[in-house]
ROFIGU-79262 format. One record per residue: residue in three letters; residue number from 0; x, y, z of N, C-alpha, C in turn. Coordinates in Angstrom, 3 decimals, padded with zeros to 6 digits, m for minus. Layout:
% ROFIGU-79262
   r   k     n_c1     n_c2     n_c3    ca_c1    ca_c2    ca_c3     c_c1     c_c2     c_c3
 ALA NUM        X        Y        Z        X        Y        Z        X        Y        Z
...
END
This chain:
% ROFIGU-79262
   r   k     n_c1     n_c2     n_c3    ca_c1    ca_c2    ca_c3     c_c1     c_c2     c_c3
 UNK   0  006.411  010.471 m018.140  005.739  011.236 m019.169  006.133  010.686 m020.538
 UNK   1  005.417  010.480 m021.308  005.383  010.449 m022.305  005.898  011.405 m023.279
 UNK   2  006.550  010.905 m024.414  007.355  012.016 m025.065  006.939  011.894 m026.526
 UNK   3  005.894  012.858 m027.253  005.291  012.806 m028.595  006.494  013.550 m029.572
 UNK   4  006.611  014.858 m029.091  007.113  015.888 m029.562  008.392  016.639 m029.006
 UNK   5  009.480  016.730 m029.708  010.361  016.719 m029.435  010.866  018.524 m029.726
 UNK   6  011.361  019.727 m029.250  012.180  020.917 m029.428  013.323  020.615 m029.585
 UNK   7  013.955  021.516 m030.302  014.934  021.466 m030.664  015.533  022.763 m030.800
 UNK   8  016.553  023.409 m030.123  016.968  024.710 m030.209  018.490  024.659 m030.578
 UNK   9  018.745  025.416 m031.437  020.069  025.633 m032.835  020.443  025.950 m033.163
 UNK  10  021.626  026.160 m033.565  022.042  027.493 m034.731  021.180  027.249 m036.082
 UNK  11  021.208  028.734 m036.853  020.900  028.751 m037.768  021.941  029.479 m038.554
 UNK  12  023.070  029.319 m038.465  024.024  029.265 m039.344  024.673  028.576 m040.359
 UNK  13  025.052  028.538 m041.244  025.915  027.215 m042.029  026.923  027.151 m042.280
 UNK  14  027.818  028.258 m041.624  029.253  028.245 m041.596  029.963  028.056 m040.220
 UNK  15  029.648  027.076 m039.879  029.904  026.354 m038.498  030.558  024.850 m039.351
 UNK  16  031.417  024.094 m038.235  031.633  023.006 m038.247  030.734  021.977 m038.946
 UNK  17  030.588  021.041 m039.931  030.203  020.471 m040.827  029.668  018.927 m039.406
 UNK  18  030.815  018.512 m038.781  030.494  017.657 m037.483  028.853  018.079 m036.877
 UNK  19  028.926  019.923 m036.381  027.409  019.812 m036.272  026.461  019.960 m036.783
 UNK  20  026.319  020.483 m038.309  025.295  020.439 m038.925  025.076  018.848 m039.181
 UNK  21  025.991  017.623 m039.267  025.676  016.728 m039.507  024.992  015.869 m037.965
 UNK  22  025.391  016.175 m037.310  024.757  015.579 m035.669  022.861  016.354 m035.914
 UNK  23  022.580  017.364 m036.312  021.231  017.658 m036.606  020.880  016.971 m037.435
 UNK  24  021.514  016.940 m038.635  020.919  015.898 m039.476  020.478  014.203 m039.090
 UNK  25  021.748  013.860 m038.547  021.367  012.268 m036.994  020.035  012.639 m036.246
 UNK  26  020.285  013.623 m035.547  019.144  013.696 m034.796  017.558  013.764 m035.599
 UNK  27  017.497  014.488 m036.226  016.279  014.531 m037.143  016.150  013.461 m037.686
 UNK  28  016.703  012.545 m038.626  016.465  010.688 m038.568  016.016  010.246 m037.646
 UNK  29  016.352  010.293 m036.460  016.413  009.722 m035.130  014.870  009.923 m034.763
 UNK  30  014.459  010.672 m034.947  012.849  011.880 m034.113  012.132  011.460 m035.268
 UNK  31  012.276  010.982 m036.648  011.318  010.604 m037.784  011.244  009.367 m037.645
 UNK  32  012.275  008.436 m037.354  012.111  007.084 m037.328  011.530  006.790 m036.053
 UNK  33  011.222  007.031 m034.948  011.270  006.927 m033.733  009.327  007.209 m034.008
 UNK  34  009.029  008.049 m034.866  007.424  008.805 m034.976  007.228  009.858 m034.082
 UNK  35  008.258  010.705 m034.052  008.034  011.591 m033.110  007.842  013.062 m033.845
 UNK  36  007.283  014.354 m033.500  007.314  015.054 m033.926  008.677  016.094 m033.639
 UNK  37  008.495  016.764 m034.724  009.964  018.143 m034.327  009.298  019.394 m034.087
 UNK  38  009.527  019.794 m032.777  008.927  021.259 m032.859  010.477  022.373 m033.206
 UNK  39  010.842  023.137 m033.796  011.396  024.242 m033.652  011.216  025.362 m034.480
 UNK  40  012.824  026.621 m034.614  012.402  027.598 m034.854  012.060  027.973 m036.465
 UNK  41  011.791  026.843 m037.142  011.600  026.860 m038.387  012.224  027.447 m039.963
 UNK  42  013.527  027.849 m039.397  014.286  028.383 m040.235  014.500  026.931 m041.106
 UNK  43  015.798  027.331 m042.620  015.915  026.971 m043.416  017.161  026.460 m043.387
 UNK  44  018.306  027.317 m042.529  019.788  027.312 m042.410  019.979  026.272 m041.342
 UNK  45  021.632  026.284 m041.463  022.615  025.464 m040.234  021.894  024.564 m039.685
 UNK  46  022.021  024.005 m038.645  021.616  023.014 m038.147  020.006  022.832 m038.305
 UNK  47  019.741  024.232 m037.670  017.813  024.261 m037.729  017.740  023.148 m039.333
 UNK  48  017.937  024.429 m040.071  017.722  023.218 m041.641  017.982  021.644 m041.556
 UNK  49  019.191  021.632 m040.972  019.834  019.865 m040.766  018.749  019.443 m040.164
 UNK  50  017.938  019.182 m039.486  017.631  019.121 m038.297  015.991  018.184 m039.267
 UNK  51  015.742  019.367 m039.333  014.071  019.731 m040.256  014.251  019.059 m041.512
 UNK  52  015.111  019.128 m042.237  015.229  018.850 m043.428  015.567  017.096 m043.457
 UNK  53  016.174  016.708 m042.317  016.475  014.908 m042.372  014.072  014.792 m042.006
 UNK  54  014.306  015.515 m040.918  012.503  014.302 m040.431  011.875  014.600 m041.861
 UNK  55  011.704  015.963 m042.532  011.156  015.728 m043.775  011.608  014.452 m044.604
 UNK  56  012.971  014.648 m044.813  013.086  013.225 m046.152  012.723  012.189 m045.144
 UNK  57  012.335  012.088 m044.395  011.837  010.498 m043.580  010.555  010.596 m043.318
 UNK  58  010.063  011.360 m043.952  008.555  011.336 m044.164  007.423  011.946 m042.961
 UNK  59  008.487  012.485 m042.044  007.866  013.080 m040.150  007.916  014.341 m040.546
 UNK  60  007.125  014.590 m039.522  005.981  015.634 m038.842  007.070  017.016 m038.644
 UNK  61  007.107  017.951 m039.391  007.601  019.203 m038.213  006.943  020.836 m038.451
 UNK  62  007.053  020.657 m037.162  006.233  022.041 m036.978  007.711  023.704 m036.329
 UNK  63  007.260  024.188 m037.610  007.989  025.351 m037.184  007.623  026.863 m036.641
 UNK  64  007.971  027.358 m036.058  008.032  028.447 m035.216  008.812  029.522 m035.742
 UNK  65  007.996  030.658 m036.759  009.124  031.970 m037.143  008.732  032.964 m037.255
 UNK  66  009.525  033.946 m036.462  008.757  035.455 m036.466  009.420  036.193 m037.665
 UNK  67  007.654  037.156 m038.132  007.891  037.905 m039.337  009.362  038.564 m039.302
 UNK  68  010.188  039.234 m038.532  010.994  040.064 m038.046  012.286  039.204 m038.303
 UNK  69  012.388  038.183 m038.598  013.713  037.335 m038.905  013.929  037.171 m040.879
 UNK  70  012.876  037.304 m040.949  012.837  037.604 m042.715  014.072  038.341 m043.000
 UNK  71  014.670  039.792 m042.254  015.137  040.355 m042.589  016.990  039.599 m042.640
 UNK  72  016.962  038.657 m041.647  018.543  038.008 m042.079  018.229  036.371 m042.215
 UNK  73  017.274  035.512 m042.164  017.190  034.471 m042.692  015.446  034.572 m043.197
 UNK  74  015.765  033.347 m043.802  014.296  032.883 m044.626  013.622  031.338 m043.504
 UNK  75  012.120  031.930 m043.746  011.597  030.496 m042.901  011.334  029.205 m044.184
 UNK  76  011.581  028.106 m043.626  011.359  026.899 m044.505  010.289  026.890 m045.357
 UNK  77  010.382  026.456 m046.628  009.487  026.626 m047.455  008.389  024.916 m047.432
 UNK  78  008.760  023.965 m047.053  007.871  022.633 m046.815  008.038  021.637 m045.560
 UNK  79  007.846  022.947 m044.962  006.689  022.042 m043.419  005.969  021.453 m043.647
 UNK  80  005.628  021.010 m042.508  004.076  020.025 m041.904  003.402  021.281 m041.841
 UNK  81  003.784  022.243 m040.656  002.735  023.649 m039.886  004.048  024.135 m039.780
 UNK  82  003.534  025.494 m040.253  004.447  026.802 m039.619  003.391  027.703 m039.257
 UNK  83  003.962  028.308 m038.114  003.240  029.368 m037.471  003.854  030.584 m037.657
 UNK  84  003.958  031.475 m038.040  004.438  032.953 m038.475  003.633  033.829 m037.323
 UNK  85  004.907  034.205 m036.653  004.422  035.133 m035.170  004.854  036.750 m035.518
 UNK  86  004.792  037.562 m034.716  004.945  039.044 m034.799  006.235  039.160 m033.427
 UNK  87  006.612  038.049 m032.490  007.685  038.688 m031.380  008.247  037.306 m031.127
 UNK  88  009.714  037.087 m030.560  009.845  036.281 m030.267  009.508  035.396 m029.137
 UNK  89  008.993  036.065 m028.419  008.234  035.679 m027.193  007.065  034.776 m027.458
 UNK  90  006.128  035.292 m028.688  004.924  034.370 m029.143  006.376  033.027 m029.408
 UNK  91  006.818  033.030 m030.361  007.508  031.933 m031.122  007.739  031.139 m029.899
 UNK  92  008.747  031.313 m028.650  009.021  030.627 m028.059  007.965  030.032 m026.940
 UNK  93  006.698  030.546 m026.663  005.234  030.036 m026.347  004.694  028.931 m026.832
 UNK  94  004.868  028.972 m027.957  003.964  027.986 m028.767  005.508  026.661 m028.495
 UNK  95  006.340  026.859 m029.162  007.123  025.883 m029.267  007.352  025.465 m027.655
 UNK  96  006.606  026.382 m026.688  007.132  025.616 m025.354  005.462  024.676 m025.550
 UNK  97  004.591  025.192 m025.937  003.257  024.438 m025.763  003.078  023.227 m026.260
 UNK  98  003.946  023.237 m027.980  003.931  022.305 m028.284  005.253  021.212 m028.184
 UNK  99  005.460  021.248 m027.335  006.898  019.740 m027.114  006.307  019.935 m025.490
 UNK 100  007.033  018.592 m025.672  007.265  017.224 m024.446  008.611  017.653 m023.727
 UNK 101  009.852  017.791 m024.457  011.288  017.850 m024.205  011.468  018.934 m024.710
 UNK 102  012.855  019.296 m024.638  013.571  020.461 m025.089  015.206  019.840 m025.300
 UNK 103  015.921  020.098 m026.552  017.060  019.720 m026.629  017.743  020.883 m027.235
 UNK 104  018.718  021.193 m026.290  019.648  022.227 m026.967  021.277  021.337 m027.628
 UNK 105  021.004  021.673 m029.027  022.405  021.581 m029.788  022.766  022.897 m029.802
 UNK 106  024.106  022.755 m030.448  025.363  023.307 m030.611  024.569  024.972 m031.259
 UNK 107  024.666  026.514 m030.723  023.657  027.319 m031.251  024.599  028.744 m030.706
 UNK 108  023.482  029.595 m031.322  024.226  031.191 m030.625  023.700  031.401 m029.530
 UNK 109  024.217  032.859 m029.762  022.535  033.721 m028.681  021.137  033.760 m028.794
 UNK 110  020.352  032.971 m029.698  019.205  032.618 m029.882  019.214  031.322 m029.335
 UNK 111  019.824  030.606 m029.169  019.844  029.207 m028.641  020.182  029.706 m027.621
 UNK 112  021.026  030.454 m026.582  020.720  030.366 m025.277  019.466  030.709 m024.766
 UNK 113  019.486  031.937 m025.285  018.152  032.762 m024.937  016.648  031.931 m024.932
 UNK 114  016.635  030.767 m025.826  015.442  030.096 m025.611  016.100  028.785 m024.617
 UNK 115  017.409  028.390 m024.224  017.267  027.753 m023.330  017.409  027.959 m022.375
 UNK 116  017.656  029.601 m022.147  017.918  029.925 m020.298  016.132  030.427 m020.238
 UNK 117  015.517  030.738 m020.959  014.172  031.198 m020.676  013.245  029.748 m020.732
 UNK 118  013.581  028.532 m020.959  012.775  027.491 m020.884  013.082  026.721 m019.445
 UNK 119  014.605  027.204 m019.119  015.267  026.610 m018.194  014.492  027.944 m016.715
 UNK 120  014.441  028.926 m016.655  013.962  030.184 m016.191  012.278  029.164 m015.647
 UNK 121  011.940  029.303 m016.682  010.117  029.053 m016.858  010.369  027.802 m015.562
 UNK 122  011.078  026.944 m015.838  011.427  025.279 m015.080  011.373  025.769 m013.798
 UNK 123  012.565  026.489 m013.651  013.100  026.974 m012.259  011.616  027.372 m011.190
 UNK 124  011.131  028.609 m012.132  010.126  029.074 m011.172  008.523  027.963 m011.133
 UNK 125  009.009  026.905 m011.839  007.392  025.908 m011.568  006.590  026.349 m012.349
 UNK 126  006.904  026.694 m014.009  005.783  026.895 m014.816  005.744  025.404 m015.693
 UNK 127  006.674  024.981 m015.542  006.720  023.619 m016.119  007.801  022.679 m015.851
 UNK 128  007.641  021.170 m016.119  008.500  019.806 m015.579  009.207  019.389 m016.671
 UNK 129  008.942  019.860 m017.759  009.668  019.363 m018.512  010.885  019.383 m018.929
 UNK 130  011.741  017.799 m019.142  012.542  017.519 m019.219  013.842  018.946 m020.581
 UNK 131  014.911  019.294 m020.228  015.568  020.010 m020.860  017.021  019.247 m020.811
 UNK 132  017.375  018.909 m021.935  018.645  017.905 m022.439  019.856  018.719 m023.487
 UNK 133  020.607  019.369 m022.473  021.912  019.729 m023.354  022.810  019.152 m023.678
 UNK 134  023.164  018.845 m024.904  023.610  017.733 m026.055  025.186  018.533 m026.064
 UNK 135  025.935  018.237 m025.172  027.300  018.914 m025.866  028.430  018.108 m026.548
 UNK 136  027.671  018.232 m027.776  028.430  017.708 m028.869  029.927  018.198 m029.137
 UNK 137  030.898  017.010 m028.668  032.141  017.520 m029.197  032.521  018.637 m028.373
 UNK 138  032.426  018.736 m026.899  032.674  019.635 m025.794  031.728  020.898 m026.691
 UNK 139  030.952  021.066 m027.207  030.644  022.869 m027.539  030.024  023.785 m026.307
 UNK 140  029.279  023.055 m025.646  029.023  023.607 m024.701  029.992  023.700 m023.205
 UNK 141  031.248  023.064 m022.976  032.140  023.118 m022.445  031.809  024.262 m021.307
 UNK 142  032.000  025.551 m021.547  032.398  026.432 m021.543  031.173  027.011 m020.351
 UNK 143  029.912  026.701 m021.142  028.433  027.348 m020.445  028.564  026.494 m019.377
 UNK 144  028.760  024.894 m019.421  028.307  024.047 m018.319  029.419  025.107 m017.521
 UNK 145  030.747  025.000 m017.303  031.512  025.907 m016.395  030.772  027.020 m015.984
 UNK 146  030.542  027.933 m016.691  029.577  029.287 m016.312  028.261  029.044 m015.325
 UNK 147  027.583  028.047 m015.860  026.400  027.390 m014.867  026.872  026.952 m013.939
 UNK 148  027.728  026.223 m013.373  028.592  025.733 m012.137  029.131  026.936 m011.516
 UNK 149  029.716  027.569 m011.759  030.181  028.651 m011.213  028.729  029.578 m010.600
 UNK 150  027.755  029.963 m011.471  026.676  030.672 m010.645  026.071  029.502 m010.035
 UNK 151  026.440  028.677 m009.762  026.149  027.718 m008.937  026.791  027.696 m007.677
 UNK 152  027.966  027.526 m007.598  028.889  027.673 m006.542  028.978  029.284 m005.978
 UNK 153  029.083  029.930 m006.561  028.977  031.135 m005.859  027.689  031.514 m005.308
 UNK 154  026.281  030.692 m005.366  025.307  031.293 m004.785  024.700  032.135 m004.904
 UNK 155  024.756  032.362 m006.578  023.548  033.259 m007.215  022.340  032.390 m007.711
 UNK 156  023.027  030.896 m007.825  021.261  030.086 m007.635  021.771  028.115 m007.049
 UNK 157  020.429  028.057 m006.296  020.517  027.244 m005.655  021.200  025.598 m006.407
 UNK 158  021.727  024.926 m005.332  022.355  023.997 m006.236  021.258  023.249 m007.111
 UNK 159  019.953  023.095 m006.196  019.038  022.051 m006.817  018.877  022.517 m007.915
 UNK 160  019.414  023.682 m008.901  019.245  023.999 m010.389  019.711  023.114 m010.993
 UNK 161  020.978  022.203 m010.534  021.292  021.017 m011.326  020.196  020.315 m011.889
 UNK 162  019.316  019.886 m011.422  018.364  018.943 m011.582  017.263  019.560 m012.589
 UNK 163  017.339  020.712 m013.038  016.333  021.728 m014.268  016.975  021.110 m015.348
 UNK 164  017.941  020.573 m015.776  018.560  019.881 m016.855  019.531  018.861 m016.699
 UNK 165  019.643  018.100 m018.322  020.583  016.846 m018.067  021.219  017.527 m019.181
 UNK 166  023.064  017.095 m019.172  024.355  017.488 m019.850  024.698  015.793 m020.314
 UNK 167  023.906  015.918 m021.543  024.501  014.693 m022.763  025.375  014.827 m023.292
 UNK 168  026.698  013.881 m023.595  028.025  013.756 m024.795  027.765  013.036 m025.441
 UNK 169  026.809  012.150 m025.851  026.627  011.072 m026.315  025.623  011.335 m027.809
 UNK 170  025.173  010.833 m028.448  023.903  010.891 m029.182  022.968  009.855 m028.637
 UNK 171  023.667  008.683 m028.228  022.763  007.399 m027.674  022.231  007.842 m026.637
 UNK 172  023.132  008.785 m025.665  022.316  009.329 m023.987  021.427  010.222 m024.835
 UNK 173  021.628  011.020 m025.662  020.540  011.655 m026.025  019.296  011.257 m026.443
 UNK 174  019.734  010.397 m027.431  018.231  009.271 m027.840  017.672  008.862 m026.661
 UNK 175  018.402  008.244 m025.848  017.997  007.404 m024.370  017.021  008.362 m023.837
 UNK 176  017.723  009.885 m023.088  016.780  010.708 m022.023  015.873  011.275 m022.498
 UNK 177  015.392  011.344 m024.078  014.796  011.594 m025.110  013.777  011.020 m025.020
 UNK 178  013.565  009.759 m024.963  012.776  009.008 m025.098  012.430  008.727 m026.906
 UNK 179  013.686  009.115 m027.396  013.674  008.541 m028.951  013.901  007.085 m029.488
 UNK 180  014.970  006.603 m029.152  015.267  005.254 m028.703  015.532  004.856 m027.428
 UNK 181  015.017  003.966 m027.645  015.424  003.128 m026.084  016.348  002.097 m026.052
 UNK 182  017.336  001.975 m025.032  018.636  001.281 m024.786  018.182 m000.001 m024.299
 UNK 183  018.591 m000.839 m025.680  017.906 m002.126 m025.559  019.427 m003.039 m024.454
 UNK 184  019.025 m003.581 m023.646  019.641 m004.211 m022.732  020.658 m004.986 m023.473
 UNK 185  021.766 m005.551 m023.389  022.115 m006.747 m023.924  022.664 m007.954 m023.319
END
């Protein structure tokens, strides 16, 4: 498959580690130079901002995703490509599943799980193939991969769930399973 459009799910905080708001900022270079689009949740803050704010200064495409109902503790980006302004989060995370190819979860809260156990959910039951790439930058996700192994091993879901996602440390494996750059042989 071909990979146009790229998700991206995040914190939208900015009082997190400076390491990951700057790995969003990499990545968003990465997805502008490459000509790829950014789909996410269109906020302004933490990484989301890092993220959005590098493909803008590189002159790429991003399309954001924000429900009226988040106004009340963040603001949505003021110079997109397209923003879509929804009424639930359920629309938001629809569209952003409609529009991407991939799904990449960075370093995020409970809004970042919640859209990657429900994209990972959607996978499971055969609503869709698409590729889902957790980026654990700097061990952050440590902790979940354990938690997922464990309802793994205990047999609350089948092992073949391994295979609903790939667990990146790298930025290059990320570019690589991405289909952002490609790993030129040497």
């Amino acid at each position: 498959m071909k990979i146009e459009s790229v998700c991206v799910f995040c914190g939208a905080q900015n009082a997190v580690p400076q390491a990951h708001l700057d790995v969003g900022t990499r990545l968003g270079k990465e997805i502008a130079k490459a000509n790829k689009k950014l789909v996410y949740g269109g906020g302004d803050c933490g990484i989301m901002g890092a993220v959005a704010n590098a493909v803008l200064d590189a002159n790429g495409w991003v399309t954001g995703v924000f429900p009226r109902s988040l106004r009340r503790i963040e603001k949505e980006h003021q110079s997109l490509s397209e923003i879509h302004m929804v009424d639930t989060m359920h629309q938001r995370k629809q569209i952003m599943f409609d529009k991407s190819d991939v799904f990449v979860v960075l370093p995020g809260g409970f809004g970042t799980m919640d859209e990657m156990f429900e994209i990972l959910t959607w996978k499971q039951v055969k609503l869709h193939d698409k590729p889902v790439v957790i980026f654990n930058h700097l061990g952050y996700w440590d902790h979940l991969i354990v938690l997922m192994e464990n309802i793994i091993s205990t047999g609350f879901a089948r092992p073949e769930t391994r295979e609903l996602y790939t667990v990146v440390n790298t930025m290059e494996e990320l570019l690589e399973v991405c289909q952002i750059r490609e790993v030129v042989e040497a």
